[in-house]
N, C-alpha and C positions, 0 to 999 in steps of 0.2 A: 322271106323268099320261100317259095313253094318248091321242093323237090318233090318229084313226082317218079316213085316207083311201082311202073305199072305190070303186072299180073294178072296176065287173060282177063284181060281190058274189052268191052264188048259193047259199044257206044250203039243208041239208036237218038239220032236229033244231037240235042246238048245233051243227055241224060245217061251217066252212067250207072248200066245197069248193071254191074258184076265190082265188086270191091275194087276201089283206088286206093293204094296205100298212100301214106303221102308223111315225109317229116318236114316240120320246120323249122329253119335255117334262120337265126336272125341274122337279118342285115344290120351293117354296120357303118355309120356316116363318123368321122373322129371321134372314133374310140365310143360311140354311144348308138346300142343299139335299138333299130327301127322298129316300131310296133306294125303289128297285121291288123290293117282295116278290113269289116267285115260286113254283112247286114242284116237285119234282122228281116224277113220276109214271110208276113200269111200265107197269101198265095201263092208262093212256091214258083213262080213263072221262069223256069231256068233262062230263058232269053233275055227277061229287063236284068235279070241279077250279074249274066254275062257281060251287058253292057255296063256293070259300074265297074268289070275287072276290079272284085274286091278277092277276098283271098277264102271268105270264110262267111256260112251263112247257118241259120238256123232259124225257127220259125214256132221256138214257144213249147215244143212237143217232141214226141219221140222219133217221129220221123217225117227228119231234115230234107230238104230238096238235096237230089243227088242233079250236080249239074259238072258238066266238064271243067276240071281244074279250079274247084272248089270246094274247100272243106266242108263237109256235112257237120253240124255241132247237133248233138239231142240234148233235151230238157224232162227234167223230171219235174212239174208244174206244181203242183202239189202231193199231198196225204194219199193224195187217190192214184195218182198214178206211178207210186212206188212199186216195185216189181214190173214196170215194161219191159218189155225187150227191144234193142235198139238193131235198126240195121249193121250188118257186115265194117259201112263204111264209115260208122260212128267210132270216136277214138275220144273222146271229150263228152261230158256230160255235164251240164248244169242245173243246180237243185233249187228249187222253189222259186217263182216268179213272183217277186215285192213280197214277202208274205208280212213286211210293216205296212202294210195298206188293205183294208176291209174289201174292199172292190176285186182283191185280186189274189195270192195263195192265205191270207188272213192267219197266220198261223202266230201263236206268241211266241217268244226267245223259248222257251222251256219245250213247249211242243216242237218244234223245227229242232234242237237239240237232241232231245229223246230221237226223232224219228232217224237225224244222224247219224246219232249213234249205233244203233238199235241196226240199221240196211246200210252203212258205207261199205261195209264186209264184204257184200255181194257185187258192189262195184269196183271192186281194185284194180279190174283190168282196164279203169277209165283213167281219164286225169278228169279228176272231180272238183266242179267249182262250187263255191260258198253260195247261198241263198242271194238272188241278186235285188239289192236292198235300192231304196230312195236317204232313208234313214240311219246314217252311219254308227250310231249309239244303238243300235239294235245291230246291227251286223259286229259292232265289239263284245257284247252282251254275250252277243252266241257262241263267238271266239272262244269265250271262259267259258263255256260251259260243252265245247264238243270234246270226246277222247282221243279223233285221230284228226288233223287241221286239215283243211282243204288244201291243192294243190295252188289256188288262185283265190280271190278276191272277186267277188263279182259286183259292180256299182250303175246308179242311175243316175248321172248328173245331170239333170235337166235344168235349167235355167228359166227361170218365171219374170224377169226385168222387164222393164218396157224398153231400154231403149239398150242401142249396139253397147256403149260404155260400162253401164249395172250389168248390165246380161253375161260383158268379159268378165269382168270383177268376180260373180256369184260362182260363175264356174271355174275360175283360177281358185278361188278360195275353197271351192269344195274338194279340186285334184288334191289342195297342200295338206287338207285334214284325212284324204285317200290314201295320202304318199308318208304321212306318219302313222295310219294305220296298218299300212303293209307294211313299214321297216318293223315296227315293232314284233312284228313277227317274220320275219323274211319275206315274204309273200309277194308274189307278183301280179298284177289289178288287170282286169280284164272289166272295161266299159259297156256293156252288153246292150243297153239303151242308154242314149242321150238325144236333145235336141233343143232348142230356143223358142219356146210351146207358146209366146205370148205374141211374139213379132212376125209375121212371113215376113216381111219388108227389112231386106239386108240380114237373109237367112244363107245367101251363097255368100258373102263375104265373112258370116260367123262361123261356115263348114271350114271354108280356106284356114282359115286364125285357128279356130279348135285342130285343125289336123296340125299345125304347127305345133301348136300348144300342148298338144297330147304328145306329139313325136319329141317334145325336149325333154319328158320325163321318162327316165331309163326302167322308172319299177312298172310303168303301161306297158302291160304284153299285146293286148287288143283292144278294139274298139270298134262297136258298131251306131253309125245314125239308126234313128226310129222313123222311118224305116225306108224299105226298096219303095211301094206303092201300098196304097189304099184308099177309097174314095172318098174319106170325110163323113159317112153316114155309117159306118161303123158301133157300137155299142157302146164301144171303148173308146171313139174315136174323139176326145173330149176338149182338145186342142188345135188351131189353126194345121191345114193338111203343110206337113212334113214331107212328102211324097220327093221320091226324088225321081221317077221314073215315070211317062207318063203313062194314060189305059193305054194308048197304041202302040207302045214300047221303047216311045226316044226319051231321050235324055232330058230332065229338063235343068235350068239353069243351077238349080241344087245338086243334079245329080252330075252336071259336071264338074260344080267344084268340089263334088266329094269323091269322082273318078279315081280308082287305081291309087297305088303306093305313093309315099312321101319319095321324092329325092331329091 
């Protein structure tokens, strides 16, 4: 749940242009509390991100779409973009995007480490997340080797199956190997991408089940699908379109069953 404490608040459109402070409240269904779904969004378009009424967005970089009654999250991407400076209404920062994957921050466990160590310092005033991994044995790697532990866990479970059945399978088994590496260290998992990259066909019935499925695990603080919208001819866009919103702004069948909070 979004409390929302506002402080010369000064909206032009969706787009809040003067800091929103905001704390969050976990809600609680017996005794197990609800995680905040989020999204990841390029293009920043505060009106399709409104209509998924998610809680929380960010877009890879330092600076987040500012949209009404939505979290702004920044990203520190890689090597290069250490030392940015984040808007007023950043309060979360996440460090390295895949850097186990050559296509994207490339960085090995011992580099990503050093450079942690070396700048967490300068970010204390964040809640600062771990490198957001596809490869869990690189994200433990770095564990042993940081000096001060991140606040969160950041992960990529995408699922490669062909069909609804392997595709549940691959991502239940990759949350249980998620959910013993955040006990082992208390740590609570923030899903930053995910999505079922090999099937569009029975993609709104795999959001439904995964938001269940994420919401039964109490150590998921967050979770974002990949993503709000994008058109498929992208650089990176290397997978059947995930899109959940369409170009003219509606919803589409994905983006309804990924709609707003569990309850």
């Amino acid at each position: 749940m979004v409390v929302l404490l506002l402080l010369t608040l000064l909206l032009t459109g969706c787009v809040v242009t003067e800091q929103e402070y905001k704390i969050y409240v976990p809600i609680y269904q017996n005794g197990i509390s609800q995680p905040s779904f989020g999204v990841g969004s390029t293009y920043g378009d505060c009106e399709k991100i409104i209509r998924l009424e998610v809680e929380w967005v960010y877009n890879w970089a330092a600076n987040p779409p500012e949209c009404w009654g939505v979290e702004s999250v920044g990203m520190i991407w890689d090597e290069r973009t250490i030392g940015t400076t984040f808007p007023a209404s950043v309060g979360t920062v996440l460090w390295f995007n895949e850097p186990d994957i050559e296509t994207q921050a490339n960085l090995s466990v011992e580099e990503a480490a050093q450079l942690w160590n070396q700048n967490i310092a300068n970010y204390s005033q964040y809640r600062n997340g771990s490198p957001a991994v596809n490869h869990l044995e690189w994200l433990s790697d770095w564990l042993e080797q940081v000096d001060i532990l991140p606040d969160f866990l950041c992960v990529h479970p995408y699922t490669t199956e062909v069909t609804p059945a392997l595709a549940r399978r691959e991502f239940v088994a990759y949350l249980d190997e998620v959910d013993l590496l955040a006990a082992s260290y208390n740590l609570p998992i923030w899903i930053t991408e995910y999505a079922w990259v090999t099937n569009h066909l029975g993609q709104a019935e795999f959001i439904s089940w995964s938001k269940r499925e994420i919401a039964a695990r109490p150590a998921i603080e967050r979770a974002a699908w990949f993503e709000d919208y994008y058109r498929g001819t992208e650089p990176w866009a290397c997978f059947p379109n995930t899109s959940l919103v369409e170009a003219g702004g509606q919803l589409n069948e994905l983006g309804i069953a990924y709609r707003g909070r569990m309850h």
